[in-house]
VODRENVEX-593211 format. One line per 8 residues: number of its first residue (from 1); their letters; for each residue z, x, y of N, C-alpha, C. Coordinates in pm, whole numbers, padded with zeros to 5 digits. Example, Ala and Ser with C-alpha at 12.3 -4.5 7.8 and 13.67 -1.06 7.14 Angstrom:
1> as> 00780:01319:-00569:00780:01230:-00450:00780:01320:-00330; 00708:01285:-00225:00714:01367:-00106:00787:01290:00003 .
# end
This chain:
1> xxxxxxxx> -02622:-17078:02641:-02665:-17186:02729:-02808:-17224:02691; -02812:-17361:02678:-02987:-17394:02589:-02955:-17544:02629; -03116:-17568:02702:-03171:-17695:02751:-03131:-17793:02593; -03143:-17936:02685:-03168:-18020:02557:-03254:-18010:02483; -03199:-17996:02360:-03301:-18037:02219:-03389:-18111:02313; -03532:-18108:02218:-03659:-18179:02264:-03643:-18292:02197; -03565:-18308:02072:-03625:-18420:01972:-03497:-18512:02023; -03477:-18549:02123:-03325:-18643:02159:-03397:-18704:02258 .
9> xxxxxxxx> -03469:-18857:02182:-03570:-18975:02187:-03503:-18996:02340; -03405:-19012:02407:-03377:-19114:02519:-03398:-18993:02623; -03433:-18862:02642:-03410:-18741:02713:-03567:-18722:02778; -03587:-18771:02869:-03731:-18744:02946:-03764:-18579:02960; -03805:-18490:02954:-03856:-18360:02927:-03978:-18314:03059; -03946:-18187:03087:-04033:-18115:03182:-04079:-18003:03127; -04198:-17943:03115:-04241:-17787:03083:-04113:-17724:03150; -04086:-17661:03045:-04001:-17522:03125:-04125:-17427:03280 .
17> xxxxxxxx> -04268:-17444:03189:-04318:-17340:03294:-04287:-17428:03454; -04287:-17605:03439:-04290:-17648:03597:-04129:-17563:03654; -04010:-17539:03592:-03921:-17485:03674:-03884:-17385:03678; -03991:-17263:03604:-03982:-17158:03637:-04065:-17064:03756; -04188:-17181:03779:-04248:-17159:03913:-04165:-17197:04016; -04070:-17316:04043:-03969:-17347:04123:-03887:-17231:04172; -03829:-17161:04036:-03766:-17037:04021:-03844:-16930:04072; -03970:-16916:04055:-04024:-16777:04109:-04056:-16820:04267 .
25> xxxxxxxx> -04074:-16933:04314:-04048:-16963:04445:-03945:-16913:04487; -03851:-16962:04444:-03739:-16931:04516:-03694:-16805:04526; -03737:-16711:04410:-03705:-16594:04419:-03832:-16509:04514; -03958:-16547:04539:-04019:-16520:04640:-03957:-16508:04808; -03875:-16630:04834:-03829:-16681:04917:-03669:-16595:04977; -03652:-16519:04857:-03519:-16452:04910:-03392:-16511:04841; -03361:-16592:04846:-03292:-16724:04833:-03257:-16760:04628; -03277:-16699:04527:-03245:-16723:04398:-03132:-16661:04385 .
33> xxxxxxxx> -03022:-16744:04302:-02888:-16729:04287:-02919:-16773:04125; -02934:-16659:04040:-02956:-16686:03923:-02834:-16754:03847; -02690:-16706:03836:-02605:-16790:03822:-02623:-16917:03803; -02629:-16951:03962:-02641:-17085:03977:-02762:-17191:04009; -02864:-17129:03956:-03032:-17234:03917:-02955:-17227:03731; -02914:-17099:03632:-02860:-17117:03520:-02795:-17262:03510; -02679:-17270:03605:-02595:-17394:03563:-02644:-17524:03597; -02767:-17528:03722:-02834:-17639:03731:-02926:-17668:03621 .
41> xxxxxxxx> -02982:-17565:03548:-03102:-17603:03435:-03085:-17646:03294; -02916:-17552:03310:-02899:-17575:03161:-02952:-17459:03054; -03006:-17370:03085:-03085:-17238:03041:-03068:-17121:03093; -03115:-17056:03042:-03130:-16907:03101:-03278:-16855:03149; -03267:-16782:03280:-03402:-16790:03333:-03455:-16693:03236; -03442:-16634:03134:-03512:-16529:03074:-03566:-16652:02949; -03504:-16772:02874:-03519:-16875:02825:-03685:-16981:02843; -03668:-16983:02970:-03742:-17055:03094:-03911:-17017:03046 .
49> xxxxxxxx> -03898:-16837:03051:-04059:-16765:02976:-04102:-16809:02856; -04051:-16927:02733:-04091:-16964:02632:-04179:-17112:02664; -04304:-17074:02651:-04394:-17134:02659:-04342:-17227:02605; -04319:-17339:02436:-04262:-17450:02447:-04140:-17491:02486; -04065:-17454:02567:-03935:-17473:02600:-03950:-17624:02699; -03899:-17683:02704:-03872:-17801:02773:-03795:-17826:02857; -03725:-17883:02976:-03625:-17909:03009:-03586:-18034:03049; -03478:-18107:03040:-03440:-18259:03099:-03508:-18254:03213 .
57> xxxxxxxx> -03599:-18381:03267:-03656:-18347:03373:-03497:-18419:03511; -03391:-18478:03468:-03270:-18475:03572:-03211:-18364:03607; -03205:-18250:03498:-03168:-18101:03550:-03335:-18045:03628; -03439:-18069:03627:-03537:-18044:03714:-03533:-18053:03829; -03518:-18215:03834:-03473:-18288:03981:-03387:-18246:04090; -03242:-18204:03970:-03139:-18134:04044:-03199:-17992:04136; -03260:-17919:04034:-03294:-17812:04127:-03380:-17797:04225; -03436:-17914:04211:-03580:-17960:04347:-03453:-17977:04482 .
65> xxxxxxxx> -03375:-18062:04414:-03236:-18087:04517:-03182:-17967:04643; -03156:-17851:04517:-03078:-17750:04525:-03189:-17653:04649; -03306:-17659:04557:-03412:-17600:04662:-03415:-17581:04807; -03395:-17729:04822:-03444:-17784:04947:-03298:-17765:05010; -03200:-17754:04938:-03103:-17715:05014:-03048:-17542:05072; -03125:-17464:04954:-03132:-17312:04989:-03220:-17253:05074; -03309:-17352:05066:-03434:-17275:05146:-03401:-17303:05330; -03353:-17466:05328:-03355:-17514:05450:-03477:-17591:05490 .
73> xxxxxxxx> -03542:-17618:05364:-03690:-17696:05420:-03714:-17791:05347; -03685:-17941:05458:-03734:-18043:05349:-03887:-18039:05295; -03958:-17964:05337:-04098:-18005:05296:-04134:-17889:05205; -04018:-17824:05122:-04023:-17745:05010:-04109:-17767:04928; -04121:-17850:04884:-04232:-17936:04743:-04334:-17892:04780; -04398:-17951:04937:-04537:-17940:04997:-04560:-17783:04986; -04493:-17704:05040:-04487:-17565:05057:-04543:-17538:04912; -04431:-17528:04848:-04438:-17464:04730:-04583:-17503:04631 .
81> xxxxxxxx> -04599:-17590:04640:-04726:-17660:04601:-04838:-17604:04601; -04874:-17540:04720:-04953:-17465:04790:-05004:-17371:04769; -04903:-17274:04677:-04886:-17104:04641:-04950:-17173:04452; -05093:-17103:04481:-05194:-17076:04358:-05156:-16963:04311; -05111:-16966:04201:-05122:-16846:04129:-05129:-16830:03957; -05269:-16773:03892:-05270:-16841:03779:-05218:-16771:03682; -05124:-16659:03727:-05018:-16627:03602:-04946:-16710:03596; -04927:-16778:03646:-04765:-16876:03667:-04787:-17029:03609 .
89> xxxxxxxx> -04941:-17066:03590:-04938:-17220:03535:-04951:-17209:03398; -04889:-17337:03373:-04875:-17393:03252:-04988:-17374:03162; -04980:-17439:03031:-05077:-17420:02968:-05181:-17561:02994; -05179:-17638:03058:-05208:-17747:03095:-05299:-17739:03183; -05247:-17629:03297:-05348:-17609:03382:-05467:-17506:03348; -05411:-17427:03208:-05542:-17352:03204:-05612:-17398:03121; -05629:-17537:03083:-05721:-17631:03019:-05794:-17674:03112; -05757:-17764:03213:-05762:-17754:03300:-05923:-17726:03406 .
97> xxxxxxxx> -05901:-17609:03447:-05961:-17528:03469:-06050:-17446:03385; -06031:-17493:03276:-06149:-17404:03205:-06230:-17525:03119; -06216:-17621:03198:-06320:-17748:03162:-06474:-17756:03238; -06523:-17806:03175:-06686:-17774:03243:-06701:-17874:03396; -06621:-17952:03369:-06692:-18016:03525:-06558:-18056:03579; -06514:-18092:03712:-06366:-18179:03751:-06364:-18317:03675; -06456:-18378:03642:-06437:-18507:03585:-06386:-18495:03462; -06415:-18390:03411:-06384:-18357:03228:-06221:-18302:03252 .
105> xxxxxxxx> -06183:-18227:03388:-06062:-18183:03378:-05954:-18289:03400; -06004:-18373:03472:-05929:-18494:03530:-05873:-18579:03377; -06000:-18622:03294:-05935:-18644:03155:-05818:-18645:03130; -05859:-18437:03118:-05797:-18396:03016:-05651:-18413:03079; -05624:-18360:03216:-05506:-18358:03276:-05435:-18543:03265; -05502:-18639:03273:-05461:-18765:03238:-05372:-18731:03087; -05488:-18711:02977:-05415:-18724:02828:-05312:-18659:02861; -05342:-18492:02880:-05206:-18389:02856:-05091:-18425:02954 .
113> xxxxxxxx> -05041:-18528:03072:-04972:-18535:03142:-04808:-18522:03087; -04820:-18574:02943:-04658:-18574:02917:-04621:-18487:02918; -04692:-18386:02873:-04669:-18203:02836:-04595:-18149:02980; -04642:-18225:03077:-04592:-18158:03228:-04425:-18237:03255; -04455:-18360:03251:-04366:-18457:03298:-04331:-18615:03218; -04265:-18556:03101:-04259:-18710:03024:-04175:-18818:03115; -04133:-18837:03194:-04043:-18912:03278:-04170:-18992:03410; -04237:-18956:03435:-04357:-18991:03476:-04464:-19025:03411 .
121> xxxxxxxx> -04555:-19111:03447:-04660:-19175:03375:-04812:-19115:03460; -04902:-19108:03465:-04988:-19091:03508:-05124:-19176:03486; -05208:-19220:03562:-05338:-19336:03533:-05433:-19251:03674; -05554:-19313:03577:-05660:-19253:03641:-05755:-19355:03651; -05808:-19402:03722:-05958:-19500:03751:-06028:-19480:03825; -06117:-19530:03814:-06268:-19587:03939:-06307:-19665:03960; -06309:-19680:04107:-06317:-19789:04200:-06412:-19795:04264; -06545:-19837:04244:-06660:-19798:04327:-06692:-19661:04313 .
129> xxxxxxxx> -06687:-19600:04493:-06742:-19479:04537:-06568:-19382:04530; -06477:-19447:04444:-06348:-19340:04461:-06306:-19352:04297; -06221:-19205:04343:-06165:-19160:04190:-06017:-19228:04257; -05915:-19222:04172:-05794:-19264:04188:-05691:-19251:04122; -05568:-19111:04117:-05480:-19078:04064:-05374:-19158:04079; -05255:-19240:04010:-05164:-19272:04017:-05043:-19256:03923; -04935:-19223:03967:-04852:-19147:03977:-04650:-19280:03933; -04662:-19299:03815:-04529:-19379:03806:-04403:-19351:03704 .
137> xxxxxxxx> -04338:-19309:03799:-04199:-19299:03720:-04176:-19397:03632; -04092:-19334:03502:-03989:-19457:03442:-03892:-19525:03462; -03868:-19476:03569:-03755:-19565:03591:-03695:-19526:03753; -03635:-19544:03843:-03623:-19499:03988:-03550:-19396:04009; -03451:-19361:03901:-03368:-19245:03886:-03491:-19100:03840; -03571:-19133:03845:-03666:-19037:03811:-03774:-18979:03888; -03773:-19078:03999:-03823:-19040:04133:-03754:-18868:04233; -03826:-18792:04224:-03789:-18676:04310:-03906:-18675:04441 .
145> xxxxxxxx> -03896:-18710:04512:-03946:-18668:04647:-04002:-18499:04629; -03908:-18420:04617:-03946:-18308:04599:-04078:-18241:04499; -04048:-18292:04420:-04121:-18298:04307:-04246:-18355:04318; -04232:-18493:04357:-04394:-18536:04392:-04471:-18510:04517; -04384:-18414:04615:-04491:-18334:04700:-04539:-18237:04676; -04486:-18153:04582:-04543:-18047:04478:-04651:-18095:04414; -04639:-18164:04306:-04754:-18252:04262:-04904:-18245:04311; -04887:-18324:04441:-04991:-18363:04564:-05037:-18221:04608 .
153> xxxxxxxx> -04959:-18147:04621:-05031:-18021:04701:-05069:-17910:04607; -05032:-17918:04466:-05062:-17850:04384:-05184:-17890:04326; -05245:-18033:04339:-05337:-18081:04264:-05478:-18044:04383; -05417:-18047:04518:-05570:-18057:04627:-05593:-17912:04649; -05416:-17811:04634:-05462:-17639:04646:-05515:-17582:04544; -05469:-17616:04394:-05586:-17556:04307:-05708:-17608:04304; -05729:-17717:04305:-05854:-17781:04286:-05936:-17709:04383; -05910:-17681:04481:-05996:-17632:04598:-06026:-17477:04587 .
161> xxxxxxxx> -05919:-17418:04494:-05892:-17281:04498:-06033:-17238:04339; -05984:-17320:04282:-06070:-17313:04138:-06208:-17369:04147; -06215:-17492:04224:-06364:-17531:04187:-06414:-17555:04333; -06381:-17600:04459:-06486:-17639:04518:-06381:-17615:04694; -06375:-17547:04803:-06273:-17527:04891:-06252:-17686:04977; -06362:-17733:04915:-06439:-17829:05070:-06350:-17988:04996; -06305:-17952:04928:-06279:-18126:04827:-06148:-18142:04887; -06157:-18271:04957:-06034:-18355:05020:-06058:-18521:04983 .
169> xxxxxxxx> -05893:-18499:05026:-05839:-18660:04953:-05923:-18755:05100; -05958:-18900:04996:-05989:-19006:05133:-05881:-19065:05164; -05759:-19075:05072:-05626:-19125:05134:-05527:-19080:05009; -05432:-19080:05045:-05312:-19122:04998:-05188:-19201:04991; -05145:-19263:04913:-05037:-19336:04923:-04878:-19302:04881; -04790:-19321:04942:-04672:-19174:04907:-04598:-19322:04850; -04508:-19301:04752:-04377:-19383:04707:-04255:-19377:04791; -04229:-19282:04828:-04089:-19241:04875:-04077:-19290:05040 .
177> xxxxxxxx> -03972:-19283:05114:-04010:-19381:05293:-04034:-19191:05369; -04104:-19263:05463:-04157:-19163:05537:-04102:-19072:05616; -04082:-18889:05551:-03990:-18812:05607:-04046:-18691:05731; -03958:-18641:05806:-03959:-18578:05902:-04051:-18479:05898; -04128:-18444:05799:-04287:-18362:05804:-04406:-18428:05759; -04403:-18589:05777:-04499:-18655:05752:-04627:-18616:05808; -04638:-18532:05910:-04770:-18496:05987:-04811:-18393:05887; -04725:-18315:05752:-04791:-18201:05700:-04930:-18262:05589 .
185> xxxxxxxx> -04839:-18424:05561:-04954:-18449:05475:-05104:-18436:05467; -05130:-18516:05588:-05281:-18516:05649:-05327:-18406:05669; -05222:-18296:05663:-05329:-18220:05703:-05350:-18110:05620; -05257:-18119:05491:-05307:-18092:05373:-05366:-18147:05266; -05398:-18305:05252:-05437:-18352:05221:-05632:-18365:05262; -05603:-18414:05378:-05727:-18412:05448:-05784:-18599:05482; -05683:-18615:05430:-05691:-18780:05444:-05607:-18831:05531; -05614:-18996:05556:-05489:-19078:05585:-05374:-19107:05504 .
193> xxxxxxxx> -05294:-19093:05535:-05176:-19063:05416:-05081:-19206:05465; -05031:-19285:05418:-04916:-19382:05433:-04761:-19380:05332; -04662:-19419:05331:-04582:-19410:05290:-04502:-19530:05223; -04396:-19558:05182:-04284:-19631:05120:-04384:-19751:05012; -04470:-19690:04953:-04600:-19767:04831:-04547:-19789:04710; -04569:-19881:04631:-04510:-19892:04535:-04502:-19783:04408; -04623:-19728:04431:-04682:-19592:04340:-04754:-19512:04467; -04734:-19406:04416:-04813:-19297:04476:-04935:-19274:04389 .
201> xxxxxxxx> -05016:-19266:04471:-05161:-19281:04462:-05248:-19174:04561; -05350:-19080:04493:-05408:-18999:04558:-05550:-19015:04535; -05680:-19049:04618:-05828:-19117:04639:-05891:-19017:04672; -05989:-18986:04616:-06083:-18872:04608:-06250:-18928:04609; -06346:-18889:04633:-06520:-18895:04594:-06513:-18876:04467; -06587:-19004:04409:-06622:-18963:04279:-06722:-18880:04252; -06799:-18902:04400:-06880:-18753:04382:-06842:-18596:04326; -06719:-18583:04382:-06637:-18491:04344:-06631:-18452:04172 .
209> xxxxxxxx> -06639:-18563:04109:-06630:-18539:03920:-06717:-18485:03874; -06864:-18479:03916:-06937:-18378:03863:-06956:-18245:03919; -06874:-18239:04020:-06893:-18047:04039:-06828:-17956:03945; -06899:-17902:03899:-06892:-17775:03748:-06762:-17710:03840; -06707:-17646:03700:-06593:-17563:03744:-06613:-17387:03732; -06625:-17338:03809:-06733:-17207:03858:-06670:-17135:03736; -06543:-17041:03719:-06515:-16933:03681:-06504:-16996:03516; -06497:-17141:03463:-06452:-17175:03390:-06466:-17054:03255 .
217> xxxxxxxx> -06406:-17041:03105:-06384:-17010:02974:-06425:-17045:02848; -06508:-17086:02804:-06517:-17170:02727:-06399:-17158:02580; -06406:-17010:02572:-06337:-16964:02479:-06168:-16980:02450; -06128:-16952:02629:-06034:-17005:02656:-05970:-17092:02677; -06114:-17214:02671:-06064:-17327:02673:-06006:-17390:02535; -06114:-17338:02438:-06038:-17344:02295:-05939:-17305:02250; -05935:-17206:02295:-05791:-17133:02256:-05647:-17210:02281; -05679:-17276:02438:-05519:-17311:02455:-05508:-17485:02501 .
225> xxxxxxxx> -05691:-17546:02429:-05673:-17683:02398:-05628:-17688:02264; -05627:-17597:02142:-05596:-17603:02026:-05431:-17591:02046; -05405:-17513:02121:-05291:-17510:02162:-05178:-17637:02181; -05237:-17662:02290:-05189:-17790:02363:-05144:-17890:02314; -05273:-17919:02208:-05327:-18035:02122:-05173:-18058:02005; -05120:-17933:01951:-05044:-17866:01887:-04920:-17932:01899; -04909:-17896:02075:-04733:-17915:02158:-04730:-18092:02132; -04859:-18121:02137:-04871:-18262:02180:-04851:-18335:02110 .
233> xxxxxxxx> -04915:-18285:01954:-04869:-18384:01859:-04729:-18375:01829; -04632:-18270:01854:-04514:-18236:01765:-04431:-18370:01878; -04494:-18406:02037:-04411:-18489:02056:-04488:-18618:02039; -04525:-18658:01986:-04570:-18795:01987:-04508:-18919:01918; -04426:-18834:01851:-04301:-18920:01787:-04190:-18960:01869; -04183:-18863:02002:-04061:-18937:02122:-04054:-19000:02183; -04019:-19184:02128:-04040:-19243:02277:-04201:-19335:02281; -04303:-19250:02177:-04437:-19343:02216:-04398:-19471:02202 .
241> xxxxxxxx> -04356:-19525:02096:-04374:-19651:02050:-04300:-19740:02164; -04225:-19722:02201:-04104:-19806:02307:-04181:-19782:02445; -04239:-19657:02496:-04346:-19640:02573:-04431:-19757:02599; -04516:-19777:02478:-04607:-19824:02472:-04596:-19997:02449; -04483:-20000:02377:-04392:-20147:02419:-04383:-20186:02572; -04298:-20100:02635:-04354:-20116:02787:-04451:-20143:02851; -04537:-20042:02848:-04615:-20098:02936:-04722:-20200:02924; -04716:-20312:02769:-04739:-20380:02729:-04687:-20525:02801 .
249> xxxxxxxx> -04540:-20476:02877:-04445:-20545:02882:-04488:-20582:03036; -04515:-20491:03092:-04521:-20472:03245:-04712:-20538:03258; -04763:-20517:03204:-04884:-20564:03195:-04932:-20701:03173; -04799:-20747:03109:-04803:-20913:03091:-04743:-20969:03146; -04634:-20938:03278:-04522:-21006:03301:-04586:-21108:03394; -04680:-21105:03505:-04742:-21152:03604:-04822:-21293:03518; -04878:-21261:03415:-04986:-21342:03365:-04960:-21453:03276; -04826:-21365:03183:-04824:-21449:03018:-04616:-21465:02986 .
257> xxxxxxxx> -04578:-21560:02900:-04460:-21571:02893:-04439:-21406:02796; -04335:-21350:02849:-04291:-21227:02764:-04202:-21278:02656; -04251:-21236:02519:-04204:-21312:02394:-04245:-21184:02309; -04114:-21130:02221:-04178:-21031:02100:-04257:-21087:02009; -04265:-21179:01991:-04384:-21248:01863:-04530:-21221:01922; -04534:-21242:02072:-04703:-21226:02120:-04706:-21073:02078; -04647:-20967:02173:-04635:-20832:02162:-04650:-20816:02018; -04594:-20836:01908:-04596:-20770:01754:-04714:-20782:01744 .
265> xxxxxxxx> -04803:-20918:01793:-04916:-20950:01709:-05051:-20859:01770; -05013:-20838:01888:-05105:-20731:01950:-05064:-20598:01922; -04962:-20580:01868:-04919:-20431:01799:-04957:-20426:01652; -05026:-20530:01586:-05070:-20578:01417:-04934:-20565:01346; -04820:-20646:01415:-04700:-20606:01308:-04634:-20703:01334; -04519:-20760:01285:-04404:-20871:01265:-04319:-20836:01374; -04248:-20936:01420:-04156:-20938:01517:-04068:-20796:01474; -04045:-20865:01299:-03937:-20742:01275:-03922:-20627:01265 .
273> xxxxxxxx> -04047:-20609:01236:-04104:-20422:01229:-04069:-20407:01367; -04143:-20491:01477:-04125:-20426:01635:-03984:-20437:01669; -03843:-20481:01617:-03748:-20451:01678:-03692:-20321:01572; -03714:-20345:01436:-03657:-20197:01381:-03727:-20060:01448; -03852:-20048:01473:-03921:-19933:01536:-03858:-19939:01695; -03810:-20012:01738:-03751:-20034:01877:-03572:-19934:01851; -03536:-20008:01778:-03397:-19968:01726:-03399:-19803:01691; -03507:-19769:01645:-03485:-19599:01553:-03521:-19539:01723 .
281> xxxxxxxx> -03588:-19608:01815:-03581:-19566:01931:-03408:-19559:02075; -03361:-19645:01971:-03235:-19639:02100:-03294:-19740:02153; -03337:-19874:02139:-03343:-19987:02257:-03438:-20076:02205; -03347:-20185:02267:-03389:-20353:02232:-03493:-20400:02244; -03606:-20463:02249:-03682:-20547:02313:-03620:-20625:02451; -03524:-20680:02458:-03486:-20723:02570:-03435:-20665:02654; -03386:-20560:02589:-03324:-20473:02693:-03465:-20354:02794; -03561:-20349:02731:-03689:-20310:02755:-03768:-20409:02854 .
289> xxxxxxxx> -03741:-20540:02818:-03795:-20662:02932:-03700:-20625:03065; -03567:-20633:03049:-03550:-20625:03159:-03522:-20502:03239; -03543:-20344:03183:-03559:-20230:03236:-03681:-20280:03334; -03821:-20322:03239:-03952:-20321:03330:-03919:-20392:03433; -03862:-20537:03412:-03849:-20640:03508:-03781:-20630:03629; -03647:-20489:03611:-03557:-20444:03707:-03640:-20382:03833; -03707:-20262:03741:-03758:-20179:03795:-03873:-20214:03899; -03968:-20318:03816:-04080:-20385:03924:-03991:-20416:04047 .
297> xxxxxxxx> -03889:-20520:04057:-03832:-20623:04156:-03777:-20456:04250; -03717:-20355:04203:-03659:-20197:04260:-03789:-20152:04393; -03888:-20161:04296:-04009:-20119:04354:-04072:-20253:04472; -04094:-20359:04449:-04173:-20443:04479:-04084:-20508:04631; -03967:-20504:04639:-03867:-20516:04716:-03843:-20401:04835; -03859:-20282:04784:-03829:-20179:04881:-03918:-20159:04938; -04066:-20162:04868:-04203:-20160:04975:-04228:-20247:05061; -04194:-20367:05067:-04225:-20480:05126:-04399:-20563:05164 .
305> xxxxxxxx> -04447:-20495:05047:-04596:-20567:05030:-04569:-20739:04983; -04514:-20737:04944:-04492:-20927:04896:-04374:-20948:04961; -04393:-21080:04977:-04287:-21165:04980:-04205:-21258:04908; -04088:-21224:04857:-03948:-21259:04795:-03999:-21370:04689; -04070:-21470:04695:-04102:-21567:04683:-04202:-21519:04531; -04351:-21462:04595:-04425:-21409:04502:-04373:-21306:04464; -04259:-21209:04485:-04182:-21104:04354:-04101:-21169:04229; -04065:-21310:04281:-04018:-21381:04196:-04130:-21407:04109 .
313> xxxxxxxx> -04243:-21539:04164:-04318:-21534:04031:-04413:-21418:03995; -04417:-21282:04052:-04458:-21157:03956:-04416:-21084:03832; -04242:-21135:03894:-04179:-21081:03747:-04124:-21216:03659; -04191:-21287:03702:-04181:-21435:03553:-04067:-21512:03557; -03986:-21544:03707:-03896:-21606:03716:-03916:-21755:03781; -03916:-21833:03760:-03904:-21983:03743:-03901:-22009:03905; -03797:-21975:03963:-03771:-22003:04131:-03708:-21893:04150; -03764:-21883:04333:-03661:-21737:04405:-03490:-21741:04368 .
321> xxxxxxxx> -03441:-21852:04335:-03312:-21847:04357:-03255:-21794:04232; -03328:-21815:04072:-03331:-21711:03985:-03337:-21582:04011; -03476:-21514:04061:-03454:-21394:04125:-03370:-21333:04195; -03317:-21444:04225:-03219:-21353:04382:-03070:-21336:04301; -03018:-21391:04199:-02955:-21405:04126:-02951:-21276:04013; -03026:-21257:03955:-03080:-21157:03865:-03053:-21023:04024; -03140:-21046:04056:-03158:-20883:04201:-02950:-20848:04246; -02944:-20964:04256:-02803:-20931:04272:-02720:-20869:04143 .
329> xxxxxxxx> -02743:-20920:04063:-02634:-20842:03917:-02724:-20722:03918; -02828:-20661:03905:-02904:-20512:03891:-02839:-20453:04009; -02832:-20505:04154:-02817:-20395:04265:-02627:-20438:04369; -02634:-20562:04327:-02504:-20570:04387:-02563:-20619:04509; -02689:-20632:04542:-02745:-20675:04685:-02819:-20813:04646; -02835:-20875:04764:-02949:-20990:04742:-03079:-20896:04791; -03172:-20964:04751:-03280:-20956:04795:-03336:-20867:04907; -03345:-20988:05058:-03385:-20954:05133:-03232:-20851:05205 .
337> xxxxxxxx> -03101:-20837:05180:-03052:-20694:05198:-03061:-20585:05159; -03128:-20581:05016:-03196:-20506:04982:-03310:-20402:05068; -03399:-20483:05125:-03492:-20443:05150:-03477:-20458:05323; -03400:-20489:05406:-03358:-20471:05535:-03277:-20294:05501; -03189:-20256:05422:-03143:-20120:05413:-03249:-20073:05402; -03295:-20076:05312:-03437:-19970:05252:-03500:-19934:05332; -03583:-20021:05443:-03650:-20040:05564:-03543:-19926:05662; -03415:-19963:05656:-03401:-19881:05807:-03328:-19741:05758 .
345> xxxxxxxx> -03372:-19739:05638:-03355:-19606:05582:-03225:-19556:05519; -03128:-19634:05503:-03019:-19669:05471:-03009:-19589:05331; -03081:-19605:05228:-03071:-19594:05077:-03221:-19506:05068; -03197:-19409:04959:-03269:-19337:04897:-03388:-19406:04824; -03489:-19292:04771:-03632:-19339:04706:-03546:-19449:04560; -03636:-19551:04580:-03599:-19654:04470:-03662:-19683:04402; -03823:-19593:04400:-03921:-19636:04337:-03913:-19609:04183; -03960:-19694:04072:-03961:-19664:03931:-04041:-19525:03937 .
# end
């Protein structure tokens, strides 16, 4: 029994170490049925201990699933999140942490993000007086609730545990609609927390970026950034280029007509190079326009920040009645039924 090959371009990938902490949760918890986390992962938990090992991050998901169904606690993620312990992190996090200041770790944790979660995207900015993590799936099937409350509580309990106790979020913004332990946020967070956002988004003091990181390594930091650096290049061949087609794609849709001739020329290459390098990837240019284009209208619809009208001209459609046309062949729904279910809770997280 052995996870997917790493090098199978269309297969989004998780550190083995993120689901073997899942696993030592659960086996904390009483509750591990090795058998059967085996047949959800696809591996063997003795497998799981190989530092580059990878796993589909949909067999991940599944077991975030499974979790929350053994334990009996939807707010598993949050929980689990919580429990610091630095035999158990990745090699990611002990970069990490053995960076000289939080602003230098924040970086690094930006670059190294695929290493954790290639199926997720990660962005980092500043906004004034705030730092600002955000948090976007590829696609909505890649959205785990579970998973991204882990995330959130893993990022404010070490951070607090490693460099500073007192550092809390000024807000957060959750993707997913708002569930039955919504009061745990705030008050692990330390902020105002809101829900059903197009991205999840976590706001911090930028004051916060220059506090030194106390116990930091320097030595160690070399050791397992040389490391890292290593895992990182061997994947940079999966997926960047069509990646990076994207979000090229999604970045222009609001502003400029989407045309592969503009895109090549901002990539320094010919239309034709950008559809053969598209092709050795498994996927079209157009079929890439309208993944992004699906996915925005998935997202932009279920939150209900705009209105029908301006989601149309966000994703570059001529009139609503185009849109509503298109929304219907992707979901089988119009529009605004779309987003009347979503609202009364009807349908699951839809966010990209």
């Amino acid at each position: 029994m052995n996870a997917v090959p790493a090098d199978m371009p269309n297969t989004p990938m998780v550190a083995a170490s993120s689901t073997l902490a899942l696993v030592h949760y659960l086996d904390c918890r009483g509750v591990l049925n090795r058998d059967q986390v085996e047949r959800i992962t696809g591996t063997t938990l003795d497998a799981l201990r190989d530092p580059d090992l990878r796993v589909p991050a949909e067999h991940h998901y599944r077991l975030w699933a499974y979790a929350e169904q053994v334990t009996g606690d939807p707010a598993v993620g949050l929980h689990a999140g919580q429990v610091v312990d630095p035999e158990r992190m990745g090699l990611v996090g002990h970069v990490f942490f053995n960076c000289d200041t939080l602003g230098e770790a924040v970086t690094q944790y930006v670059r190294l993000h695929r290493l954790i979660n290639e199926s997720v995207t990660l962005t980092f900015e500043q906004t004034g007086d705030l730092a600002v993590l955000a948090w976007q799936p590829d696609q909505p099937g890649h959205y785990c609730r579970q998973d991204m409350d882990r995330t959130l509580a893993a990022a404010l309990s070490r951070t607090r545990h490693f460099i500073h106790p007192a550092i809390t979020a000024q807000w957060a913004e959750i993707a997913h609609p708002e569930p039955s332990y919504a009061g745990e946020y705030a008050t692990l967070l330390g902020g105002p927390v809101s829900f059903n956002h197009a991205t999840t988004r976590l706001a911090f003091s930028s004051r916060h970026l220059s506090h030194p990181i106390p116990h930091r390594n320097p030595y160690v930091y070399s050791a397992v950034l040389k490391q890292v650096n290593g895992v990182l290049a061997r994947l940079q061949t999966r997926r960047t280029f069509g990646r990076k087609i994207r979000r090229l794609i999604s970045r222009q849709m609001a502003t400029d007509r989407i045309d592969a001739d503009t895109l090549a020329r901002q990539c320094h290459m010919s239309r034709q190079t950008l559809y053969r390098r598209l092709k050795k990837e498994g996927v079209s240019f157009h079929e890439l326009v309208e993944q992004v284009r699906k996915d925005k209208a998935l997202r932009y619809v279920a939150a209900d920040h705009y209105a029908l009208g301006e989601i149309a001209f966000l994703l570059g459609f001529s009139e609503l009645s185009a849109f509503s046309r298109a929304f219907k062949r992707w979901t089988g729904l119009a529009p605004a039924q779309y987003r009347a279910r979503h609202l009364a809770g009807e349908s699951g997280p839809t966010q990209d």
